[in-house]
C-alpha positions in Angstrom: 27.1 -19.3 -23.8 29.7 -18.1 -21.6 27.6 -14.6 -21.0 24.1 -16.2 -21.0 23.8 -17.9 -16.9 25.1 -14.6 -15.9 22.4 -12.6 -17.5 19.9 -15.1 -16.2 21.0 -14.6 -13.0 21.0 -10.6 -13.0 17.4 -11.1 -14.5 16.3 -13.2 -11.6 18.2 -10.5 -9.3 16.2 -8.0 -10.4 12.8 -9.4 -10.3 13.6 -10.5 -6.8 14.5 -7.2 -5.9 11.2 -5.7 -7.5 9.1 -8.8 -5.6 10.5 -7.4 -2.0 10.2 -3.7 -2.9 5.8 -4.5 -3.7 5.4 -6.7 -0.9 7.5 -4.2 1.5 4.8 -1.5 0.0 1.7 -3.4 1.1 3.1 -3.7 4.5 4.1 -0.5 5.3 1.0 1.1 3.4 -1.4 -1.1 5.4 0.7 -0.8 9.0 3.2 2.0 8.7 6.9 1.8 9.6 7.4 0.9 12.7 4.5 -2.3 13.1 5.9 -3.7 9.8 7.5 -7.1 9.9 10.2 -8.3 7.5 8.9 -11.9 8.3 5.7 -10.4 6.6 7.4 -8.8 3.8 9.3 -12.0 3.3 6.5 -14.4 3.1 4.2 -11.7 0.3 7.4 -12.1 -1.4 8.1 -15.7 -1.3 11.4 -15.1 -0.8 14.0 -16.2 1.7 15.2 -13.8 4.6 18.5 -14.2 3.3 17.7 -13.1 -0.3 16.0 -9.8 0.9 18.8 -9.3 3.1 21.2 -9.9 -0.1 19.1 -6.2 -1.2 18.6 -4.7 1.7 20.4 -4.5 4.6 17.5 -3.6 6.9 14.1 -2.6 7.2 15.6 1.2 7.3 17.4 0.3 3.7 14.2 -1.3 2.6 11.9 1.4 3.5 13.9 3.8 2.2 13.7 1.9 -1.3 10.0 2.2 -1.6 10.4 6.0 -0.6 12.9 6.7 -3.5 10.7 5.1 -5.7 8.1 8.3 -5.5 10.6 9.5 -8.4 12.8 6.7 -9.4 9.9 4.7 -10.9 7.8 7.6 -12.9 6.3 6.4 -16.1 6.8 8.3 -19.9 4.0 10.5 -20.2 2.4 11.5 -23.3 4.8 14.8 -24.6 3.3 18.4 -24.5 3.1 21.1 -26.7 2.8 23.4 -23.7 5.5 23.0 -20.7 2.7 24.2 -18.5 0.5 21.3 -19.1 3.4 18.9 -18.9 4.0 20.4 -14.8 0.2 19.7 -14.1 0.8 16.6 -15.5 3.4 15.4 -12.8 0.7 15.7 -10.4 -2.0 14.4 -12.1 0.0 11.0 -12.9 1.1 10.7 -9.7 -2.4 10.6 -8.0 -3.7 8.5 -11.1 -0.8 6.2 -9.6 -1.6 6.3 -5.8 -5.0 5.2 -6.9 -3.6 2.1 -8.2 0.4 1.8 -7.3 0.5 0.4 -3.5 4.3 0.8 -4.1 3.7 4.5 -4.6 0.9 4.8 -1.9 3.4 3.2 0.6 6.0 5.6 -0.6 3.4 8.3 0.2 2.6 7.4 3.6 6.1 6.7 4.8 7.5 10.0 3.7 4.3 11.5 6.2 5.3 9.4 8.6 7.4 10.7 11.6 7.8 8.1 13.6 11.1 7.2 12.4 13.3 10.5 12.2 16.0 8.4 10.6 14.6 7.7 7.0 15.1 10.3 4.6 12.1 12.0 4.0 13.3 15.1 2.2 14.7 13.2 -0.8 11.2 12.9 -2.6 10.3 16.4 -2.1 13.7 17.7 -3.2 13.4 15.6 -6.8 9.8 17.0 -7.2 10.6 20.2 -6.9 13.8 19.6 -8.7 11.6 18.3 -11.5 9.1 21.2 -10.9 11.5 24.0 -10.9 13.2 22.7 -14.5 9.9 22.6 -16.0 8.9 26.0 -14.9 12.0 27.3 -16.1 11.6 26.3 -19.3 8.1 27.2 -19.6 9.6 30.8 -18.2 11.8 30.9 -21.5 9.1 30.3 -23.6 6.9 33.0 -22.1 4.6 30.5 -21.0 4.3 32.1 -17.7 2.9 35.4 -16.2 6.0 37.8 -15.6 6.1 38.0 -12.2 6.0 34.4 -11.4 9.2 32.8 -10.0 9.4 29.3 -10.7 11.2 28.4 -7.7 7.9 29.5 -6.1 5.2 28.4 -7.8 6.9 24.8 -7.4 7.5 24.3 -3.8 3.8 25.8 -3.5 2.3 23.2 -5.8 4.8 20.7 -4.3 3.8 21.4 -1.0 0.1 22.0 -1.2 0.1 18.9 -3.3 1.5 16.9 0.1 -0.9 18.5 2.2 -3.9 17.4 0.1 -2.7 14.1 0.1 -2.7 14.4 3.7 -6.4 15.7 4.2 -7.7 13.0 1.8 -6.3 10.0 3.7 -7.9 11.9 6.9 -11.1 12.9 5.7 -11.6 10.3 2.9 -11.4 12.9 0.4 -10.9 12.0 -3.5 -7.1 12.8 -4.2 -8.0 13.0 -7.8 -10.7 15.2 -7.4 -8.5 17.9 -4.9 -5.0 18.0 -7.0 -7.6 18.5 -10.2 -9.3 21.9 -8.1 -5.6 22.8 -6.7 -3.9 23.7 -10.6 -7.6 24.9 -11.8 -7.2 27.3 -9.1 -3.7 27.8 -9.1 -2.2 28.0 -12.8 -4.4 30.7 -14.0 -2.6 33.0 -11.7 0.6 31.4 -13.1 0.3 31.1 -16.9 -0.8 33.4 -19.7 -4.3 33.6 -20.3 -4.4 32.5 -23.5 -2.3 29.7 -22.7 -4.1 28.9 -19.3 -7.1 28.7 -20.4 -5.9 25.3 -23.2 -4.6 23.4 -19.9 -6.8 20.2 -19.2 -6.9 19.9 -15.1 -10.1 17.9 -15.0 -10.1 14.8 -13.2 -8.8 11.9 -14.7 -6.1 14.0 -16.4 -3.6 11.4 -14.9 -4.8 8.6 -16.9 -4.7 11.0 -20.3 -1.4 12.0 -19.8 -0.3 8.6 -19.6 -2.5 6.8 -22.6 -3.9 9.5 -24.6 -7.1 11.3 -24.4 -8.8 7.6 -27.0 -6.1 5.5 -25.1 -7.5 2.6 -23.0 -5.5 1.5 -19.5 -5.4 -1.0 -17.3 -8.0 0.3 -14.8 -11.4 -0.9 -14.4 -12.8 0.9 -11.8 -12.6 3.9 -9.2 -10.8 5.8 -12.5 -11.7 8.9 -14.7 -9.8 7.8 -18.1 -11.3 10.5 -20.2 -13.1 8.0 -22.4 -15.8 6.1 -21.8 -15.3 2.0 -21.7 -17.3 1.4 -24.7 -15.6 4.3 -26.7 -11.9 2.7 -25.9 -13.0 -0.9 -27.0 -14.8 0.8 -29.9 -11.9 3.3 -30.9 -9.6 -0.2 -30.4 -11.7 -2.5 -32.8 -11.8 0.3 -35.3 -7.6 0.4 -34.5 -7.2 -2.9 -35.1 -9.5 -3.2 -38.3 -7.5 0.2 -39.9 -4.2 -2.3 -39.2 
């Protein structure tokens, strides 16, 4: 009994924390860093000034949160066979989850923003091409890749073409989806093996596959390439259930 209030309360810490971190997201997606208003963050949150203040010690510490959570907060993907498919698949999830993550969409637009010089903008491209690099490394050992291809490289050129697409598409009202999918079925045959390039799935909707399966079923109803049709997943599910 002794150990069980103090649990409670560390529970209830951490969904608070989590309730300030998605409200500060929908303010600073919808009015960037400088026009958002803790009072606003505080009442999406129905929290108390004092609790978010018990988190964060400013709206620099908060808006940093929701930047760090670009990596912090990644989901388990499906595993790979191939390494190579597993790097597309970082970007693929990632713009399945701008479409519906406003934490990671406010994440997004804060690390483009430059009207605070203070924020730490560099920490989310460091970890992805952290992330990249380790990936293409190993796919490097396993003579995944093309010989003269140096995995440093080839990341921080997917890393940063991958920002400046997500920059056009917010300008231009451009499917992000749609342009990371073109961006690696351009890219990784000059990258991989051919026989190995040429088994990579970079099609739209690759995000959602990676995450549930190419039969899996998700939470999204609409705006979303899963890979399966709706009637498929609630058949392949009935016929799942029935086999149990």
């Amino acid at each position: 009994m002794g150990t069980e209030r103090p649990l409670v309360m560390q529970d209830r810490a951490v969904r608070t924390r989590q309730a300030i971190l998605e409200a500060a997201a929908v303010v600073f997606e919808e009015r960037g860093y400088e026009q958002a208003k803790l009072t606003d963050i505080v009442s999406i949150a129905n929290v108390t000034k004092g609790a978010l203040y018990f988190h964060f010690d400013s709206k620099e510490h908060l808006a940093q949160a929701v930047i760090d959570a670009q990596v912090a907060s990644a989901p388990s993907v499906v595993p790979q066979e191939l390494q190579v498919q597993a790097f597309v698949d970082i970007g693929m999830v990632f713009s399945h989850r701008l479409m519906h993550d406003p934490l990671m969409r406010a994440s997004a637009r804060l690390t483009l923003d430059q009207t605070n010089l203070t924020l730490d903008r560099a920490a989310p491209y460091d970890a992805w091409i952290k992330l990249h690099v380790s990936l293409m490394t190993e796919a490097k050992s396993r003579g995944e890749l093309l010989p003269n291809v140096d995995p440093t490289v080839a990341s921080q050129l997917i890393v940063g073409s991958y920002a400046g697409l997500n920059l056009m598409s917010q300008m231009i009202g451009l499917d992000l989806d749609e342009q990371v999918s073109a961006l690696y079925t351009h890219v990784m045959p000059n990258v991989v093996v051919p026989s190995l390039a040429i088994r990579l799935d970079t099609a739209p909707g690759r995000g959602a596959r990676a995450l549930y399966g190419p039969q899996g079923t998700h939470p999204c109803t609409v705006g979303c390439a899963s890979g399966v049709a709706p009637a498929a997943a609630q058949v392949a599910a009935q016929v799942e259930q029935r086999g149990a």
